[in-house]
Every structure is written in structure tokens, then in C-alpha cells.
Backbone as JSON, one array per atom type, in Angstrom:
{
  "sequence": "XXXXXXXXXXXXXXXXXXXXXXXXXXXXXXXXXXXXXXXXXXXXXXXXXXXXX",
  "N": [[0.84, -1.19, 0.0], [0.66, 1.88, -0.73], [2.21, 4.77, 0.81], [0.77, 7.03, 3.06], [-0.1, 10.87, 3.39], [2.09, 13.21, 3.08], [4.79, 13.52, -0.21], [8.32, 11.91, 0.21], [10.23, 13.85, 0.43], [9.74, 16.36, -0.84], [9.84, 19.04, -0.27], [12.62, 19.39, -0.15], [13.16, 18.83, -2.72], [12.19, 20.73, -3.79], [13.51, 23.25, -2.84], [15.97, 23.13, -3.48], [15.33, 22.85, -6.68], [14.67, 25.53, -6.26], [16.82, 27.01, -5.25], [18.9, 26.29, -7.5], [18.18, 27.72, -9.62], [18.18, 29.95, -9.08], [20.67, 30.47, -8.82], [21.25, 30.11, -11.53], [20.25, 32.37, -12.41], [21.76, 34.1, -11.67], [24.35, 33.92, -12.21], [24.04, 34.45, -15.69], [22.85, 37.05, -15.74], [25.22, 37.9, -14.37], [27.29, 37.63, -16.66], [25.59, 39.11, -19.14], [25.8, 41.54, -17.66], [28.95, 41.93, -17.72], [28.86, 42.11, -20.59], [27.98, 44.01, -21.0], [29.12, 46.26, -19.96], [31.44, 45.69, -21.45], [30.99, 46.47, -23.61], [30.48, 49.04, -23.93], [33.16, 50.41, -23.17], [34.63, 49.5, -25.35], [33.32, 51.76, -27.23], [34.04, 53.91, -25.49], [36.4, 53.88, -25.92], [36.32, 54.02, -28.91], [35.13, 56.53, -29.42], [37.06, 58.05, -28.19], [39.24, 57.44, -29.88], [38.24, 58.57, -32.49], [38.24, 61.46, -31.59], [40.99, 62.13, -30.88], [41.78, 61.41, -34.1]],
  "CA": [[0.0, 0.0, 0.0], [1.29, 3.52, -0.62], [2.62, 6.14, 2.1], [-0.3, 8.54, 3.47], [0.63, 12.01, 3.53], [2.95, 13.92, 1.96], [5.78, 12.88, -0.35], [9.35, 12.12, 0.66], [11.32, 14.86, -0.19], [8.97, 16.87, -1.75], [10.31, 20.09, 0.2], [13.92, 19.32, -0.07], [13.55, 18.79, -4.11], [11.62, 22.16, -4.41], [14.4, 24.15, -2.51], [16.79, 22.79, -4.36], [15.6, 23.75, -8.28], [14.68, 27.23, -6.63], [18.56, 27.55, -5.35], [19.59, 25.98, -8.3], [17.52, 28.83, -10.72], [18.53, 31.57, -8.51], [22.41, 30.4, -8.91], [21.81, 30.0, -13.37], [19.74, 33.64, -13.05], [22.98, 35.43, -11.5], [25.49, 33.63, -13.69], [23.53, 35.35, -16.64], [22.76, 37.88, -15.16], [26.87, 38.98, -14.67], [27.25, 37.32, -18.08], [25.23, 39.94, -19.46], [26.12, 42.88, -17.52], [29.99, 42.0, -18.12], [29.03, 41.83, -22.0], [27.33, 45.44, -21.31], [30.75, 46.95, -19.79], [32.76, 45.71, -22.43], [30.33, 47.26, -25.27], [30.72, 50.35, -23.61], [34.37, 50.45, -22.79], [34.9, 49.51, -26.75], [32.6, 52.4, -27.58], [34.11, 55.33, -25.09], [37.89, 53.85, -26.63], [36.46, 54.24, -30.29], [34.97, 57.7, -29.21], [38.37, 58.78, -28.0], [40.26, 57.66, -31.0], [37.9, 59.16, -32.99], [38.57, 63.01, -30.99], [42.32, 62.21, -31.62], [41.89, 61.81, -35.63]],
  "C": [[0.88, 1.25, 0.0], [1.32, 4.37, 0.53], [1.05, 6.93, 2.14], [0.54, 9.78, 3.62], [1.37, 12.7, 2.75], [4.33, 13.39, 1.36], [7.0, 13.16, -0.09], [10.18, 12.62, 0.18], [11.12, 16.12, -0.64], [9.22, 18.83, -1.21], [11.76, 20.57, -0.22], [14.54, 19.65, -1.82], [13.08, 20.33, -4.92], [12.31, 23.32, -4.07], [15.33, 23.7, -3.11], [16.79, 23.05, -5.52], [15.23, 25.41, -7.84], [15.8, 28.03, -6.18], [19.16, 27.68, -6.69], [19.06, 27.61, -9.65], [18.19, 29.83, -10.42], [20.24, 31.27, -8.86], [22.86, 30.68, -10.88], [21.34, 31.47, -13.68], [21.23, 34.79, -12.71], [24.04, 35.19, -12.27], [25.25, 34.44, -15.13], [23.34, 36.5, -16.13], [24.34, 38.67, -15.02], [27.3, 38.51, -16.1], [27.0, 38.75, -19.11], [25.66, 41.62, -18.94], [27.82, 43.17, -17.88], [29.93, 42.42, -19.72], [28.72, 43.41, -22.48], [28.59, 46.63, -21.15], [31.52, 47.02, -20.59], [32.47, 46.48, -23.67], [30.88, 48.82, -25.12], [31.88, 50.99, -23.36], [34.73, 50.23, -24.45], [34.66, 50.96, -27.36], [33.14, 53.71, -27.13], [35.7, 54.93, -25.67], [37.39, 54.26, -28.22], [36.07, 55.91, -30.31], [36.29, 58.38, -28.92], [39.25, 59.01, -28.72], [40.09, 58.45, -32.51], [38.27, 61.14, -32.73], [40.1, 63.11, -31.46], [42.53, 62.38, -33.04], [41.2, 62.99, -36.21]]
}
């Protein structure tokens, strides 16, 4: 016969993919904002070399 109640684990497995999400949303998350720094750091160097020519 099957367990009564609630299933085993069923807490443990649901804190676990909502660590795991929150750990793949900040990886992207600096992913993206690193990718935003570098656009912009390209952008105020091509602006500069542009003032020089």
C-alpha cells in the first residue's frame, strides 16, 4: 500500500531547483552585464580615438 501524507522529499527537491535557478539567473545575469561593460568600454575607446583623428 502507498505512504499517506505527503511525499518524501517533496520540500527538499523544491528548494533545491529554486537555489539551483537563482544560482543559473545570477550567472547570466553577470554574463550579461559583463558583456554590457565591455560594449561600452569599446565604444568610449572608439569615441576617443575618434577626438584624436
Amino acid at each position: 500500500m502507498p505512504k499517506k501524507g505527503k511525499a518524501k522529499n517533496t520540500a527538499n527537491k523544491a528548494k533545491h531547483t529554486r537555489l539551483m535557478k537563482q544560482k543559473e539567473n545570477k550567472v547570466k545575469l553577470e554574463k550579461q552585464r559583463n558583456k554590457e561593460r565591455l560594449k561600452a568600454l569599446v565604444k568610449k575607446i572608439n569615441e576617443q580615438k575618434e577626438k584624436k583623428n
